[in-house]
N, C-alpha and C positions, 0 to 999 in steps of 0.2 A: 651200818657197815663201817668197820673203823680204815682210813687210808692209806696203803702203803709206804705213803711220803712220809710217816709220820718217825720213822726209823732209817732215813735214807739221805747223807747231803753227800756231792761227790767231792774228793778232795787230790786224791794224787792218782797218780797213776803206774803200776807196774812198770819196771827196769826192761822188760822181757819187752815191751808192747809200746816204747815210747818212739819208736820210730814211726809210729803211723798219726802221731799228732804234731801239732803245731800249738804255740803258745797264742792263749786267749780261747781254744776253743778243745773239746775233748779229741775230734777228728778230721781227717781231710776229706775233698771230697772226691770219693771213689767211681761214682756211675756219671756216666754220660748223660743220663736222662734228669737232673741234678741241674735245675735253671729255678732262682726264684719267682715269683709270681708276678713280685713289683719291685719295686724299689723306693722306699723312702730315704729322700738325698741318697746320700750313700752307702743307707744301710738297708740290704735285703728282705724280704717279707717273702718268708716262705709257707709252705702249706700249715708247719708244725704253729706257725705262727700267728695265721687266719684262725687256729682252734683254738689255741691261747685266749684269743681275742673274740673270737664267739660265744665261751663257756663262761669268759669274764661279763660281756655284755648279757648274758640270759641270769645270770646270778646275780647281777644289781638291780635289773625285772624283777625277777622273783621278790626279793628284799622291798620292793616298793610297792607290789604287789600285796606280798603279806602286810606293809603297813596301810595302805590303804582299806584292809577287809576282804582284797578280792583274790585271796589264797585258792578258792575253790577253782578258777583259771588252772591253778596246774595240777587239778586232779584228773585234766584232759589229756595230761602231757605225761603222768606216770606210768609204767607198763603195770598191767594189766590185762591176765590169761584171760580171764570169763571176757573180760571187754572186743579183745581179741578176735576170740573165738565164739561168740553170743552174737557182738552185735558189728561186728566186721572195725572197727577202730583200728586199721591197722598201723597207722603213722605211729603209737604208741610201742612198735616196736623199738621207734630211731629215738624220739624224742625223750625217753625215759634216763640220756644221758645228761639231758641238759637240764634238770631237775636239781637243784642246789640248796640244801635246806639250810638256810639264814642262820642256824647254830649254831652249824660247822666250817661258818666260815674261814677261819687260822685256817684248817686242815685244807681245806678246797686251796688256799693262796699256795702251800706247800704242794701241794698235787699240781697247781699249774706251774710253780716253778720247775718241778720235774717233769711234768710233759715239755716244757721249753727246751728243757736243758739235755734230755734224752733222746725225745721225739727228733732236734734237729739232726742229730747223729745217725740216728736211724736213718733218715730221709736222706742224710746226706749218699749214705752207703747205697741203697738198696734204689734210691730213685724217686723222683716224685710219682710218678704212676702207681709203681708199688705200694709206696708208703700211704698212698691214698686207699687201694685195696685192701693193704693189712688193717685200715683205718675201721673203714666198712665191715670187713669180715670180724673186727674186733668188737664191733656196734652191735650186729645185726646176728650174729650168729650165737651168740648167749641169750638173746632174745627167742631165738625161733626154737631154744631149745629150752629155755623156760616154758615156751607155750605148750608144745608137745606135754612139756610135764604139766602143767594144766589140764591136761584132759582125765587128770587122777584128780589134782588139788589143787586148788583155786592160788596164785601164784601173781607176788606183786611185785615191782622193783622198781628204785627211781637212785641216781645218781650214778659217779664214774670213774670212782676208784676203782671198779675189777677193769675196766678197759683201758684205764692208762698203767694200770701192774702191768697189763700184757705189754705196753710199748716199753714197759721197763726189762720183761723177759726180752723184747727184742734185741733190746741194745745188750743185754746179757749175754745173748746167744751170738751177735757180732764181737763182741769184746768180751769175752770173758775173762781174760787174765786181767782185765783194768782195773785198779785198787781204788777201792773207793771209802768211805766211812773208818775209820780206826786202820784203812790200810786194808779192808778187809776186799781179796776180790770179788769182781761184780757177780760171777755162776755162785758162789758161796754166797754174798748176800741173798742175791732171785732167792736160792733155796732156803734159807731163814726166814724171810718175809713170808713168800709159800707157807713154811710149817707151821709158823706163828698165826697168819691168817688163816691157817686149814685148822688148829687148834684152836683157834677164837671160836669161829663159827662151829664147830661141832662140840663147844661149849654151852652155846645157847640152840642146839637144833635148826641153826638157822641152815636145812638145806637146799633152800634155792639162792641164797647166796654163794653157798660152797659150792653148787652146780656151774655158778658164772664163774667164780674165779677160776675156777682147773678149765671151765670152756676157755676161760680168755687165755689162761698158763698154754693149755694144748695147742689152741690156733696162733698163737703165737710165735711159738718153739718151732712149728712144722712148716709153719708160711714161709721164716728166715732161712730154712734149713731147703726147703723149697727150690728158693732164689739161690740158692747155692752159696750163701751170705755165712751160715754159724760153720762149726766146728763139723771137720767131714764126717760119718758116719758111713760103713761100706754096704752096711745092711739100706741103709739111707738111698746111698747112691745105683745099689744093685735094684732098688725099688721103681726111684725112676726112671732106669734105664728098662725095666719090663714093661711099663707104665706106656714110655715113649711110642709113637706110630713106628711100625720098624719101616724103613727105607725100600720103596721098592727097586725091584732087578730092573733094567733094559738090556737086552743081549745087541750089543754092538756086530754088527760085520768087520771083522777085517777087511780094511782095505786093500786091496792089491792094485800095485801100479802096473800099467798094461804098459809092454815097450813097445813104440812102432818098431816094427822090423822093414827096412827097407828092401827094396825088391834088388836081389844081385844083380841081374841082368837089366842095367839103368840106360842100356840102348832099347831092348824088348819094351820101357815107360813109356818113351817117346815114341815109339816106331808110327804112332796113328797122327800126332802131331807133324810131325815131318812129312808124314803124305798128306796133310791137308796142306803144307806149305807148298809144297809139287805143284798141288791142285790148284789150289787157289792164290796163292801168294800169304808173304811172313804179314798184310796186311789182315788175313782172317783171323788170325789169331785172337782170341779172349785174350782177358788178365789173366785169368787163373793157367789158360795152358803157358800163357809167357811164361809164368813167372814155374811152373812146373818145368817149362823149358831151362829156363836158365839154372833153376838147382842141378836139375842133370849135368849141364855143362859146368856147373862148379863142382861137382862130385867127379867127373870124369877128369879134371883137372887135377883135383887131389888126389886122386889113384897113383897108387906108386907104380912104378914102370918093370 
């Protein structure tokens, strides 16, 4: 499978779109959830950058591997439907990315420069969380759907050009107007690479290739579009507002203030206080009748005359 990097370096940037960067890097960072992982001295390590550095470290394995003889190691590690689905291997869905065939090296170095160079963008916009999900779902979901197609024809794949095109349609779907290659913009490029790759492969019948890449094109497109990250869409957005749990009701009470109404007749309050004074003396008195007494004699006070 030939790699999308192989027609892609990015170079300027749209007049319409330069407000949203800064010099040294394509974008700002947008999400809150947008913290690197480490930090080396002063310069960042973020997730885009731990796979940078993971795909490099299993692709100089591999290369030592094959010089040593012991090449058959990674016939553990390529996906494979019958293996799948026969004898339960299922790690071979994940690890089928990390498969790097020692020939293709040049292209593999171009493919991580541009998962560096794209993927941080992405990440930066959308979040570490996300961008770790879209990661996964970009992994795992052209796998599980290779397998299905395995239960007709036996169905193999190993490497990660379709899954880093998809982090290339993300940044596409965040940035589209962004100029990149001859000036040309980034939705324009995605769709060239698209038809070129979709015309390669249906050159050679290669259709479980062409299966991964539109799996990776598709979960790509909808995950950004998702996050509410690309280009709005009303069909789009009326979709996940059906989608959404609707709000439930609670029927509030109005409140109503109750006014004390005091008694007119504010000799008729006290009339039982006053005969217990008769009776007993102002010493029987409670708190509470005092202090009832005394409101009365300050209301009988304010009474106009």
């Amino acid at each position: 499978m030939v790699g999308f990097s192989q027609l892609l370096f990015p170079q300027k940037l749209a007049r319409s779109e330069r407000w949203l960067f800064i010099p040294g890097m394509f974008g700002v960072t947008t999400s809150d959830d947008y913290r690197p992982v480490a930090w080396m001295g002063r310069y960042p390590v973020d997730v885009t950058t731990i796979l940078v550095a993971l795909h490099v470290a299993v692709a100089v394995i591999t290369c030592l591997l094959v010089a040593i003889g012991a090449a058959s190691v990674l016939e553990f590690l390529q996906f494979d439907s019958a293996a799948v689905l026969y004898r339960g291997q299922i790690w071979r869905i994940a690890t089928y990315a990390f498969v790097h065939a020692p020939g293709a090296l040049l292209w593999f170095a171009v493919e991580m420069y541009m998962l560096f160079v794209f993927g941080r963008e992405v990440e930066r916009f959308i979040g570490r969380r996300s961008y770790i999900s879209l990661y996964v779902i970009l992994l795992i979901l052209p796998a599980v759907v290779v397998t299905i197609w395995g239960l007709w024809q036996r169905a193999a794949l190993a490497g990660s050009p379709a899954l880093h095109f998809g982090i290339f349609v993300a940044f596409a779907t965040i940035y589209p107007r962004v100029e990149l290659f001859l000036r040309i913009m980034a939705k324009w490029v995605a769709l060239i690479l698209a038809a070129i790759y979709t015309l390669q492969l249906l050159a050679y019948h290669a259709w479980t290739e062409l299966t991964v890449v539109w799996t990776s094109i598709a979960a790509a497109f909808l995950f950004v579009e998702w996050c509410g990250a690309g280009v709005e869409f009303v069909w789009w957005k009326n979709l996940k507002m059906s989608l959404q749990p609707k709000p439930k009701l609670h029927i509030v009470q109005k409140s109503t203030s109750h006014r004390v109404v005091e008694p007119e007749d504010v000799a008729a309050s006290v009339d039982p206080i006053l005969d217990k004074i008769s009776k007993s003396g102002i010493g029987s008195l409670t708190d509470s009748e005092r202090r009832q007494l005394d409101r009365a004699r300050n209301r009988l006070l304010k009474k106009p005359e």
